[in-house]
N, CA, C, O and CB atoms as a CASP TS submission, in Angstrom:
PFRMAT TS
TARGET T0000
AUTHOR 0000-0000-0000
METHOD Language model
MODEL 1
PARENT N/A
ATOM      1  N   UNK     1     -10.865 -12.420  25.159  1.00  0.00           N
ATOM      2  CA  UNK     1     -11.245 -11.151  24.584  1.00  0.00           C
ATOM      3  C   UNK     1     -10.494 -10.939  23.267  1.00  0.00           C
ATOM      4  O   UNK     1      -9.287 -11.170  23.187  1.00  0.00           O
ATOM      5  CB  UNK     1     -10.964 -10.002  25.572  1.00  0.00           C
ATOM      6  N   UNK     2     -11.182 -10.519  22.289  1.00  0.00           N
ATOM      7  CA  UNK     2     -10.372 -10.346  21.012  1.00  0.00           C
ATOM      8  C   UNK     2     -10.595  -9.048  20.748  1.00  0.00           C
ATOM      9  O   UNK     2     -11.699  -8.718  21.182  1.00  0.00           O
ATOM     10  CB  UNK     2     -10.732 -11.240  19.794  1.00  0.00           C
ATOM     11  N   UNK     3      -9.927  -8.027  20.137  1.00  0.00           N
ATOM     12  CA  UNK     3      -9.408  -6.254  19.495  1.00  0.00           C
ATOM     13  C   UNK     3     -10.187  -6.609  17.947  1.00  0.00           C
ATOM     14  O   UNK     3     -10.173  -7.425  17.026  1.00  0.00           O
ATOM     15  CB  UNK     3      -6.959  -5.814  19.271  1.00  0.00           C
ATOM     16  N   UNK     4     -11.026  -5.032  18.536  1.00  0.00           N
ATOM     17  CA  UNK     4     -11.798  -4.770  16.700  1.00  0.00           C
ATOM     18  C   UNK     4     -11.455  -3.689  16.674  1.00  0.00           C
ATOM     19  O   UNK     4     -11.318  -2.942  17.643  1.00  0.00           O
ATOM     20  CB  UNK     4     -13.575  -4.826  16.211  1.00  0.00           C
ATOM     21  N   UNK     5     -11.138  -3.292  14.782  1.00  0.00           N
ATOM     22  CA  UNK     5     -10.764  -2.106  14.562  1.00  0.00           C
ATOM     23  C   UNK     5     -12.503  -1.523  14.164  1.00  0.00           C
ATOM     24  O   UNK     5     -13.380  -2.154  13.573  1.00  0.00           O
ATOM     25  CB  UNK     5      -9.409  -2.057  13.322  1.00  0.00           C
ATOM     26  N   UNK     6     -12.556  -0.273  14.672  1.00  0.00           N
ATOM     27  CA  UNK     6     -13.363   0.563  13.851  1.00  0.00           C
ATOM     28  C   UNK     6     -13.219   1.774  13.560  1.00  0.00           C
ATOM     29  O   UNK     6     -12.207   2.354  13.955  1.00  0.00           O
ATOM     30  CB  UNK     6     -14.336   0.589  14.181  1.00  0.00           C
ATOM     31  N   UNK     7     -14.386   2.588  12.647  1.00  0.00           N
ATOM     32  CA  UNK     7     -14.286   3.617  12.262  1.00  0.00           C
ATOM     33  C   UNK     7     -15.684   4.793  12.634  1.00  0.00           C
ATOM     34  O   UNK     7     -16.857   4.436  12.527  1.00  0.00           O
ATOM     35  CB  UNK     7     -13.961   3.273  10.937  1.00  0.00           C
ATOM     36  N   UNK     8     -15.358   5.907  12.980  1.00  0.00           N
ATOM     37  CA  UNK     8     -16.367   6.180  13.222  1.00  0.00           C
ATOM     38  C   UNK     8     -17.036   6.611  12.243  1.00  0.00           C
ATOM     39  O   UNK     8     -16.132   7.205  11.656  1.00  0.00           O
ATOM     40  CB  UNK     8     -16.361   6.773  14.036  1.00  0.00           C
ATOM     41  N   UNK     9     -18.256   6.816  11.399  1.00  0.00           N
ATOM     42  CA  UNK     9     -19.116   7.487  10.295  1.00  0.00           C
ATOM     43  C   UNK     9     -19.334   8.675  10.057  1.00  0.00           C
ATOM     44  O   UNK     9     -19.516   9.269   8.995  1.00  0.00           O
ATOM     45  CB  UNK     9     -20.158   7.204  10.306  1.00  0.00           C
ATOM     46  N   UNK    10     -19.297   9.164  11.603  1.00  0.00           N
ATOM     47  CA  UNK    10     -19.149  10.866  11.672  1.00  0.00           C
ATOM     48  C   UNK    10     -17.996  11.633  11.869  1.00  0.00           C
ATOM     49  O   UNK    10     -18.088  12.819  11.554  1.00  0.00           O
ATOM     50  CB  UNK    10     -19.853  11.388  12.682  1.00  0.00           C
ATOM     51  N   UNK    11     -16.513  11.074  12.492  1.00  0.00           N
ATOM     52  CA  UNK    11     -15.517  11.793  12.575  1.00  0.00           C
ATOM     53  C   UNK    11     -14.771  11.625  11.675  1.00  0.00           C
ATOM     54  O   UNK    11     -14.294  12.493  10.944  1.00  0.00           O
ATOM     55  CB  UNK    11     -14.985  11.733  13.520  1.00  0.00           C
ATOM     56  N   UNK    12     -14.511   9.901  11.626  1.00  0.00           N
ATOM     57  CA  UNK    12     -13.897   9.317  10.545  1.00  0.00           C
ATOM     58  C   UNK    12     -12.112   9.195  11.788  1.00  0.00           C
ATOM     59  O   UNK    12     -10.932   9.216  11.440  1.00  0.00           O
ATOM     60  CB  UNK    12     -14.013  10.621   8.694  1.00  0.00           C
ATOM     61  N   UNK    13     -12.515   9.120  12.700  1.00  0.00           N
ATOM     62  CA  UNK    13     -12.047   8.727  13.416  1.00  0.00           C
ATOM     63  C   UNK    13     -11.566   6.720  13.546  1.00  0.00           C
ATOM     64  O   UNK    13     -12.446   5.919  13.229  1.00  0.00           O
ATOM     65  CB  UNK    13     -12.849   9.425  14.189  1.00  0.00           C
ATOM     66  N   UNK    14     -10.417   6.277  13.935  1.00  0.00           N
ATOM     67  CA  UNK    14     -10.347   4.959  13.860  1.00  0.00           C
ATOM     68  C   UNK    14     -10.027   4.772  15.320  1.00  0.00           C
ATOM     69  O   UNK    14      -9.290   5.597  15.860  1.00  0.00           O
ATOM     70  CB  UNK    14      -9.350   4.384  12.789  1.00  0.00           C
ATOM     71  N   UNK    15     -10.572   3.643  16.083  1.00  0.00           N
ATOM     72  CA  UNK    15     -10.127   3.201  17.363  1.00  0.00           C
ATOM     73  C   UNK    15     -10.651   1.862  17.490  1.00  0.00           C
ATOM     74  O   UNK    15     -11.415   1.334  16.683  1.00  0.00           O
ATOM     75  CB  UNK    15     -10.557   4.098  18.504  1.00  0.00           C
ATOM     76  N   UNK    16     -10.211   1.354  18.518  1.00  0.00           N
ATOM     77  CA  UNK    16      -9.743  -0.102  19.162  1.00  0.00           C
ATOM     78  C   UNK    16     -10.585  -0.657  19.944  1.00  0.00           C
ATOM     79  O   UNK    16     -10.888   0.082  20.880  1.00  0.00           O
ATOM     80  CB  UNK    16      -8.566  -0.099  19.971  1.00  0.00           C
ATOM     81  N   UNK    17     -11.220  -1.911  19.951  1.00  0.00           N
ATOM     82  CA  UNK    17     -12.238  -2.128  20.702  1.00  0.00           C
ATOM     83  C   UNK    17     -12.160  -3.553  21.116  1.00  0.00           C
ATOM     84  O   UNK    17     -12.318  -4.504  20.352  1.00  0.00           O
ATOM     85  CB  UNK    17     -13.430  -1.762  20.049  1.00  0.00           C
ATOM     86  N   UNK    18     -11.710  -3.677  23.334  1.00  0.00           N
ATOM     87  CA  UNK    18     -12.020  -5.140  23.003  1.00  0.00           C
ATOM     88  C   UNK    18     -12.973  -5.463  23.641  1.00  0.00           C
ATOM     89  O   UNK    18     -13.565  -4.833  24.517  1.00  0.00           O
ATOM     90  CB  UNK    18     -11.076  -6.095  23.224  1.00  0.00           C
ATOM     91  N   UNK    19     -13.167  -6.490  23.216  1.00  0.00           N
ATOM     92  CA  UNK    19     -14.183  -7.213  23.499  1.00  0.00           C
ATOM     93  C   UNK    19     -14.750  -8.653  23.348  1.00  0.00           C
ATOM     94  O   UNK    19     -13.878  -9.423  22.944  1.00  0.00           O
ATOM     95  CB  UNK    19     -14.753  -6.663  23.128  1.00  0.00           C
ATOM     96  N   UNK    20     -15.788  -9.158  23.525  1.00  0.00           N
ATOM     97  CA  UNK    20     -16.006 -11.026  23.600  1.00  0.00           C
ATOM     98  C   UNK    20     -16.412 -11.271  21.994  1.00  0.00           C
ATOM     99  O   UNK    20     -17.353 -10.699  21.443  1.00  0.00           O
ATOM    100  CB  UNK    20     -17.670 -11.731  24.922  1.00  0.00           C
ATOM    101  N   UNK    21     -15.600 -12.147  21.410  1.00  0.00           N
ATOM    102  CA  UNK    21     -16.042 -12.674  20.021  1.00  0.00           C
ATOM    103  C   UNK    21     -17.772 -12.447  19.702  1.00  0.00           C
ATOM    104  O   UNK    21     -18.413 -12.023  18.740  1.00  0.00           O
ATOM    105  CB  UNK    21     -15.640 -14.415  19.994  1.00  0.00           C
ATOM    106  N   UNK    22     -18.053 -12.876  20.811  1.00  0.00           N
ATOM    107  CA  UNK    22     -19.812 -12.916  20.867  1.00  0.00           C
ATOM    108  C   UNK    22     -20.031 -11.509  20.692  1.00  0.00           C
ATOM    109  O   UNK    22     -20.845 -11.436  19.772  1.00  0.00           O
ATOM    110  CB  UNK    22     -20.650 -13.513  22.440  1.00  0.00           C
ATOM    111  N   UNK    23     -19.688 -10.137  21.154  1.00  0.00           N
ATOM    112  CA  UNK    23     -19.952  -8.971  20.738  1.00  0.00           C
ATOM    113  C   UNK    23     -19.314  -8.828  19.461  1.00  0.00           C
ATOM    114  O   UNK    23     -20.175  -8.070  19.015  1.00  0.00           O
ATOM    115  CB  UNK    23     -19.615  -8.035  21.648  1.00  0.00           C
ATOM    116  N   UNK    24     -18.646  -8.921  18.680  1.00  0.00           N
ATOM    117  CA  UNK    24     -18.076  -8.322  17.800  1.00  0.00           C
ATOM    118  C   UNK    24     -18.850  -7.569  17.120  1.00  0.00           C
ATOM    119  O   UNK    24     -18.423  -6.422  16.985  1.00  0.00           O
ATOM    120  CB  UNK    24     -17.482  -9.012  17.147  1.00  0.00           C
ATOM    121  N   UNK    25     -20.060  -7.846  16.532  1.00  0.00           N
ATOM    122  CA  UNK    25     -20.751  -7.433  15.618  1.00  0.00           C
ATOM    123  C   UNK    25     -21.772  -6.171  16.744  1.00  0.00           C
ATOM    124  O   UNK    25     -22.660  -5.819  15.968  1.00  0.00           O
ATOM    125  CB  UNK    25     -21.535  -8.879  14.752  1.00  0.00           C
ATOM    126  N   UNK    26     -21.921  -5.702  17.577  1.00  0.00           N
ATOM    127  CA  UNK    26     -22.657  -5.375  18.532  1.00  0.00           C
ATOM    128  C   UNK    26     -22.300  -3.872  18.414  1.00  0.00           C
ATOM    129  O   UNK    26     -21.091  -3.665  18.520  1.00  0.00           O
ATOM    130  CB  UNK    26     -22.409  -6.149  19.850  1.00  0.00           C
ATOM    131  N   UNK    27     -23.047  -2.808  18.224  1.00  0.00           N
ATOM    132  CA  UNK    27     -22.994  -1.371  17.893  1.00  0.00           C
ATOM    133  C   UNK    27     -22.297  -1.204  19.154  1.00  0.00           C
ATOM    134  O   UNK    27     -22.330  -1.889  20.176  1.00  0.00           O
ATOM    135  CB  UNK    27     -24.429  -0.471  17.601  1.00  0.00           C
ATOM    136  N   UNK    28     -21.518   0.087  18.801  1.00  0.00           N
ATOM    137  CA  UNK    28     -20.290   0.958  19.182  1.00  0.00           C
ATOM    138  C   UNK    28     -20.083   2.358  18.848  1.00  0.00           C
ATOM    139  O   UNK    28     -20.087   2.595  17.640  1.00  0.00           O
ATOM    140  CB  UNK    28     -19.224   0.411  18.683  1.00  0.00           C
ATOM    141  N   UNK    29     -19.927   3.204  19.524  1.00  0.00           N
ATOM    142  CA  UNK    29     -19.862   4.820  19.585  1.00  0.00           C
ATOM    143  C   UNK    29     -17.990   4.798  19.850  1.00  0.00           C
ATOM    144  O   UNK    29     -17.357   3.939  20.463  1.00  0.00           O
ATOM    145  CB  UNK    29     -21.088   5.693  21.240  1.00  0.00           C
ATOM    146  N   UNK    30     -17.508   5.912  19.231  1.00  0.00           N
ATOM    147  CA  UNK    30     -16.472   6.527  18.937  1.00  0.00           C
ATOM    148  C   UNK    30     -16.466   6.925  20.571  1.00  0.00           C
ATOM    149  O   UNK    30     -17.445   6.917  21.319  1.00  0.00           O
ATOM    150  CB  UNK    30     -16.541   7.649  17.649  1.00  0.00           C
ATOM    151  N   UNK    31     -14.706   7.368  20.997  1.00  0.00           N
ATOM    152  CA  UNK    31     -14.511   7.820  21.922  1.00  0.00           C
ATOM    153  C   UNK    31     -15.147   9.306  21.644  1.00  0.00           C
ATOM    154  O   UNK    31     -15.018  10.060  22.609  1.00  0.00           O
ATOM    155  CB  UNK    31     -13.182   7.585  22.262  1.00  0.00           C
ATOM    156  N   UNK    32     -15.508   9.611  21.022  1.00  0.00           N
ATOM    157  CA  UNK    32     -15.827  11.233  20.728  1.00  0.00           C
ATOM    158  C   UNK    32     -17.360  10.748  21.115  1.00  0.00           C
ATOM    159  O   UNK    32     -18.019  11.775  20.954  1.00  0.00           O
ATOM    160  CB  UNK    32     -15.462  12.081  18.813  1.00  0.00           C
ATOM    161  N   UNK    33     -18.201   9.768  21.517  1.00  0.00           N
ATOM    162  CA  UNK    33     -19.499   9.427  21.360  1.00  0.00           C
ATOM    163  C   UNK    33     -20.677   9.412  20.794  1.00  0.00           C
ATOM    164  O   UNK    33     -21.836   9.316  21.198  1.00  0.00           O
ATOM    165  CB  UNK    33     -19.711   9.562  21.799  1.00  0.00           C
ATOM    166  N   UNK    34     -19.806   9.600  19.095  1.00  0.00           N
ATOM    167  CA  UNK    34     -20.759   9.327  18.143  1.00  0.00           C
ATOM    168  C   UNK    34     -21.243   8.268  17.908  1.00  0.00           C
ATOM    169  O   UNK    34     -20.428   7.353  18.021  1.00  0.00           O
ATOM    170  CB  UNK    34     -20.490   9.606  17.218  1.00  0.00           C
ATOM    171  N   UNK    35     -22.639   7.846  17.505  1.00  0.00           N
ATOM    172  CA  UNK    35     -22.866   6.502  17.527  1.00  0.00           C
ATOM    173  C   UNK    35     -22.983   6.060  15.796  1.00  0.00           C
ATOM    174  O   UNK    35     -23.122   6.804  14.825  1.00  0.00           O
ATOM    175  CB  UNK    35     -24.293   6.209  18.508  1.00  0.00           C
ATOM    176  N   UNK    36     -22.893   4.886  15.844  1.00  0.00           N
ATOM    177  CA  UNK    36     -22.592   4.242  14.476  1.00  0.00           C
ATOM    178  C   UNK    36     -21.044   3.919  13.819  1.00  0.00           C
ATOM    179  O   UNK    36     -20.683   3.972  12.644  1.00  0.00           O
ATOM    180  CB  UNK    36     -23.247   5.169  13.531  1.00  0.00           C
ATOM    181  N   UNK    37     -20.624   3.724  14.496  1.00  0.00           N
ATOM    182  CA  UNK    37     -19.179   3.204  13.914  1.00  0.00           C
ATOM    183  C   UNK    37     -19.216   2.254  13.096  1.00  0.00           C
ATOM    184  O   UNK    37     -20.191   2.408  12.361  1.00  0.00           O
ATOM    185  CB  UNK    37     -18.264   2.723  14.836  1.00  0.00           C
ATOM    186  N   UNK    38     -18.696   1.426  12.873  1.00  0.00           N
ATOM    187  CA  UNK    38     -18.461   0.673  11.869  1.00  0.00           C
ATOM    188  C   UNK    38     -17.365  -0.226  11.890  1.00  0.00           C
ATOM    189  O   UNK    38     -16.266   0.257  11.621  1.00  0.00           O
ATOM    190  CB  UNK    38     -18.385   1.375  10.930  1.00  0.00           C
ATOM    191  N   UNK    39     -17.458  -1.779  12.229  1.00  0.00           N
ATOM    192  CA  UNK    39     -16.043  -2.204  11.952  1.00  0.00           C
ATOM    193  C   UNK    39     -14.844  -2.677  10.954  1.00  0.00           C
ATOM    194  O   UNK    39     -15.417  -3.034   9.925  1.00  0.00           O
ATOM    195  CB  UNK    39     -16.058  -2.819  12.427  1.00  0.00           C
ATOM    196  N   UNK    40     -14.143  -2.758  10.874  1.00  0.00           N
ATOM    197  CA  UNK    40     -13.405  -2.742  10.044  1.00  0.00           C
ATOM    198  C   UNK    40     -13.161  -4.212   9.791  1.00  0.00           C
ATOM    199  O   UNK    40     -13.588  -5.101  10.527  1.00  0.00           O
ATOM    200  CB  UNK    40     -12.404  -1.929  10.344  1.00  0.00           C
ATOM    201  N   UNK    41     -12.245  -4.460   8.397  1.00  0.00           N
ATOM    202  CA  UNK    41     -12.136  -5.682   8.131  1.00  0.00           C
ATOM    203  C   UNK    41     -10.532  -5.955   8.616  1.00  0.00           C
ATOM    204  O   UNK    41      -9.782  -4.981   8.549  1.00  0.00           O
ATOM    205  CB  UNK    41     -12.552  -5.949   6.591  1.00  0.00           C
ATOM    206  N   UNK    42     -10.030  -7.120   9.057  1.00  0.00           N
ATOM    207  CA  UNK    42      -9.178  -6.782   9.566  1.00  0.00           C
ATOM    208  C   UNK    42      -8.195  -7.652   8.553  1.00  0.00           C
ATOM    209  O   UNK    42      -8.592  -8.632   7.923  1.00  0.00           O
ATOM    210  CB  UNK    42      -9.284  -6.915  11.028  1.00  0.00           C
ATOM    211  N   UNK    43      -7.221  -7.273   8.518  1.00  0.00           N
ATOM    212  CA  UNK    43      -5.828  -7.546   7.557  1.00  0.00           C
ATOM    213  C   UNK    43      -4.603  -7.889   8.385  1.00  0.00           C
ATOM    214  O   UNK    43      -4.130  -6.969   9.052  1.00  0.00           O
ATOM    215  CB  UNK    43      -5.375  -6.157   6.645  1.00  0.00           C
ATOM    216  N   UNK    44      -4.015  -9.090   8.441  1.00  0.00           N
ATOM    217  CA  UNK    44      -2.895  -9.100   8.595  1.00  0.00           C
ATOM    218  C   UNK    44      -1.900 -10.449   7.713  1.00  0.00           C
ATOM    219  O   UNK    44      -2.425 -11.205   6.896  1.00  0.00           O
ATOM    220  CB  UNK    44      -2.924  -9.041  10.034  1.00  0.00           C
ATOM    221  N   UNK    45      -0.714 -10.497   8.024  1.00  0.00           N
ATOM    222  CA  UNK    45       0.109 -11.259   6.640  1.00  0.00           C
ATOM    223  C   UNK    45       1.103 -12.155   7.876  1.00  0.00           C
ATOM    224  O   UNK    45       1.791 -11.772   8.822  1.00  0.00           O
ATOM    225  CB  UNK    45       1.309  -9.814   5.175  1.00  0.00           C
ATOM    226  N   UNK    46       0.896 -12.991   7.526  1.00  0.00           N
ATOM    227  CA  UNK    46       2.180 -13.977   7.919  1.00  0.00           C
ATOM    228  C   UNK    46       3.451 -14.179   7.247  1.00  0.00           C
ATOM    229  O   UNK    46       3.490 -14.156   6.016  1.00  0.00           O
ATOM    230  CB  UNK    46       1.789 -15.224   7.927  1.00  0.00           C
ATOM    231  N   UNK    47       4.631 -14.399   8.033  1.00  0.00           N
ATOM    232  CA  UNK    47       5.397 -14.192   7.829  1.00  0.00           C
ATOM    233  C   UNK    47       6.352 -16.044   7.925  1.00  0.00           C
ATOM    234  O   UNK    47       6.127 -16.797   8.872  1.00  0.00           O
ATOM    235  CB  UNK    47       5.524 -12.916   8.603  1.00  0.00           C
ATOM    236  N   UNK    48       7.195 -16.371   6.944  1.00  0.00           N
ATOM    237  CA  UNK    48       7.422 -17.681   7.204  1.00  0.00           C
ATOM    238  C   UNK    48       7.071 -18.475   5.925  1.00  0.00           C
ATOM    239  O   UNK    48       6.944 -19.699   5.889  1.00  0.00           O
ATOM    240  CB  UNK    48       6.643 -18.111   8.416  1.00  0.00           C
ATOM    241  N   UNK    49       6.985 -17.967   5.296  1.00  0.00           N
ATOM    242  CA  UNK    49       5.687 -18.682   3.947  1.00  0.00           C
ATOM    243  C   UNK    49       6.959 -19.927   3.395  1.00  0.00           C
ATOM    244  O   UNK    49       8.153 -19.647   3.498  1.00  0.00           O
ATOM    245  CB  UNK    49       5.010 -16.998   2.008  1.00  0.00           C
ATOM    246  N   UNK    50       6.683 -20.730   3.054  1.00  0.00           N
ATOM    247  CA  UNK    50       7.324 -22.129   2.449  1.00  0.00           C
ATOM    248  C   UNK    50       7.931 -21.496   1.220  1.00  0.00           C
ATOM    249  O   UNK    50       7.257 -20.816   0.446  1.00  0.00           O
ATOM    250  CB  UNK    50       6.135 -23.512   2.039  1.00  0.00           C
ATOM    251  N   UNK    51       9.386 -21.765   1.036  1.00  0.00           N
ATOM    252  CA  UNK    51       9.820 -20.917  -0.572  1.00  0.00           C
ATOM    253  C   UNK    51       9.653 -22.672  -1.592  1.00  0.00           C
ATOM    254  O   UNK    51       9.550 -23.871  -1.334  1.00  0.00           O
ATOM    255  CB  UNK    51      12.304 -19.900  -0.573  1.00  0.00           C
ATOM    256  N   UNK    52       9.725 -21.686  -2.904  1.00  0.00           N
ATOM    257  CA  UNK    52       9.372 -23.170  -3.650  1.00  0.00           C
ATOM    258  C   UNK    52      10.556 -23.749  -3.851  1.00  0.00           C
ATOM    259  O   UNK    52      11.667 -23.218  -3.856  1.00  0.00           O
ATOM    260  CB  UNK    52       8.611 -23.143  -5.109  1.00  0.00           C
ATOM    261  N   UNK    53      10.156 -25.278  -4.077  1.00  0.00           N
ATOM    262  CA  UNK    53      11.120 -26.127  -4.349  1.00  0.00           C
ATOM    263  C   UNK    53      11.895 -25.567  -5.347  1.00  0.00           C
ATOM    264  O   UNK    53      11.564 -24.752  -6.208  1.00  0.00           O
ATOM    265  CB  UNK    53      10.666 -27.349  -4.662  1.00  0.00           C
ATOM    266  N   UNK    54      13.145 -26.182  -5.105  1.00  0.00           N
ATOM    267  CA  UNK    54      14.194 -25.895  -6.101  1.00  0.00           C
ATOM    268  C   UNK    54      14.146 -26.422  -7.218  1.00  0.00           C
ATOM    269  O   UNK    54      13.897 -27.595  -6.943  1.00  0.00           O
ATOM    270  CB  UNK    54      15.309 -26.158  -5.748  1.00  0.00           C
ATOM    271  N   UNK    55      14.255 -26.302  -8.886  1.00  0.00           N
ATOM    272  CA  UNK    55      14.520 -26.878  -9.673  1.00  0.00           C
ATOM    273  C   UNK    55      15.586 -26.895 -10.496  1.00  0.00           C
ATOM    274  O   UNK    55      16.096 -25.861 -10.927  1.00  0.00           O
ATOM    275  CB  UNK    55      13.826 -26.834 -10.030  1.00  0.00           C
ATOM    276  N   UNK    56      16.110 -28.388 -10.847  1.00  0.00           N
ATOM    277  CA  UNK    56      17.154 -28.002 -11.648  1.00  0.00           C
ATOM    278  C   UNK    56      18.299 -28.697 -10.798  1.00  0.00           C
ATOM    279  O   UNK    56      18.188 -28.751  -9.573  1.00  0.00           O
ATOM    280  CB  UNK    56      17.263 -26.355 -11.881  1.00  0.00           C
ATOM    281  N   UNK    57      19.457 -29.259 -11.489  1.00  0.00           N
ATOM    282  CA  UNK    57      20.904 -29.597 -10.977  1.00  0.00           C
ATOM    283  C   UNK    57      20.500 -29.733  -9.122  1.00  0.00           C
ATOM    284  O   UNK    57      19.475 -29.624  -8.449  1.00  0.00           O
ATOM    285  CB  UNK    57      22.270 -28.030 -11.494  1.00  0.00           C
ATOM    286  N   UNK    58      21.940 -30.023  -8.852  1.00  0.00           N
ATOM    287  CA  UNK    58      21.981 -30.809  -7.993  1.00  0.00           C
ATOM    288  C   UNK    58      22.389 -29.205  -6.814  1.00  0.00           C
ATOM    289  O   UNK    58      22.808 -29.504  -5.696  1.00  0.00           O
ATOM    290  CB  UNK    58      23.126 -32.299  -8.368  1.00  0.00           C
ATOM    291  N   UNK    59      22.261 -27.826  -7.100  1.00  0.00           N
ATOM    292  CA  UNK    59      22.549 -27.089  -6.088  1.00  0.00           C
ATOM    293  C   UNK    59      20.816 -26.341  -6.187  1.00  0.00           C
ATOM    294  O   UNK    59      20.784 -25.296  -5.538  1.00  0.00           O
ATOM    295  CB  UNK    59      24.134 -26.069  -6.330  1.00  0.00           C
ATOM    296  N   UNK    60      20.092 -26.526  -6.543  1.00  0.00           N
ATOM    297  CA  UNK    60      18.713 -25.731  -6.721  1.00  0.00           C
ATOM    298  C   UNK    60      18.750 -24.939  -8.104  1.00  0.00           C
ATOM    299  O   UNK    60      18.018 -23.958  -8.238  1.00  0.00           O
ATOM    300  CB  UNK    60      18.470 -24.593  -5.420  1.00  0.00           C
ATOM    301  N   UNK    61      19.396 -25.256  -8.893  1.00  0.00           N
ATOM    302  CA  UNK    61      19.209 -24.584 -10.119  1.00  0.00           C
ATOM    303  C   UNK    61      20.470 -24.428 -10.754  1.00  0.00           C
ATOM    304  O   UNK    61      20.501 -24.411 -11.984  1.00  0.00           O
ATOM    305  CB  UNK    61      18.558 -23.318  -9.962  1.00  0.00           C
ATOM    306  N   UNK    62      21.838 -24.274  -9.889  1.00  0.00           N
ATOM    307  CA  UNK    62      23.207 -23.726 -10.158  1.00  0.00           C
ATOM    308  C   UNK    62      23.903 -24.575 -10.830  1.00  0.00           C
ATOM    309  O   UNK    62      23.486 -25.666 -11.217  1.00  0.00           O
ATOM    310  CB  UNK    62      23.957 -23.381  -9.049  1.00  0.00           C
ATOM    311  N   UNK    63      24.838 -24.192 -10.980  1.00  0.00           N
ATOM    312  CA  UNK    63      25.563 -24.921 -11.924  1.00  0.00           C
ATOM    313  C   UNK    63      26.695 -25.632 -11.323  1.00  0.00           C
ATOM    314  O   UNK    63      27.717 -24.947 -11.287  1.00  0.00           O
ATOM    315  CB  UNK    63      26.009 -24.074 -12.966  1.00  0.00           C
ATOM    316  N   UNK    64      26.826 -27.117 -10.718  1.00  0.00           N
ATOM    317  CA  UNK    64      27.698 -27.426  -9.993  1.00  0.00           C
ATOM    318  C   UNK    64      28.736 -28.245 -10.527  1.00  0.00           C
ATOM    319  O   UNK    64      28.550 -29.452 -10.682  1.00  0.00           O
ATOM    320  CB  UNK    64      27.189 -27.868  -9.065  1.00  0.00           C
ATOM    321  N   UNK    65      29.680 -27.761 -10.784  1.00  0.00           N
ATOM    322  CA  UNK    65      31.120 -28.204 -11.594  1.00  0.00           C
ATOM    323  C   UNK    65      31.747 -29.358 -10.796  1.00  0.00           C
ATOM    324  O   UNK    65      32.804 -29.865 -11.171  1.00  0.00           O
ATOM    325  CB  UNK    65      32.348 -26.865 -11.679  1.00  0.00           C
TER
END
């Protein structure tokens, strides 16, 4: 089961929806039971990212005496 965000069109309400990949796209009413929601695009950021190579001298850039 995978979590969709949506929105509703008429409250403007946002809530949580899970459900089978195969539904995702599959109309949805607001807990308030308006129909037409809308889902959202979903955003998230990883954390961990590769820093860049060092350039320069023999400490990553510094100056090693």
């Amino acid at each position: 089961m995978a979590r969709y965000d949506y929105r509703c069109r008429s409250c403007g309400v946002t809530f949580e929806v899970e459900r089978p990949m195969s539904m995702a796209d599959a109309p949805t009413s607001c807990p308030e039971g308006h129909p037409g929601a809308v889902k959202l695009f979903a955003v998230f950021a990883t954390t961990g990212a590769a820093a860049p190579a060092p350039s320069g001298g023999c400490c990553g850039g510094g100056c090693c005496g």
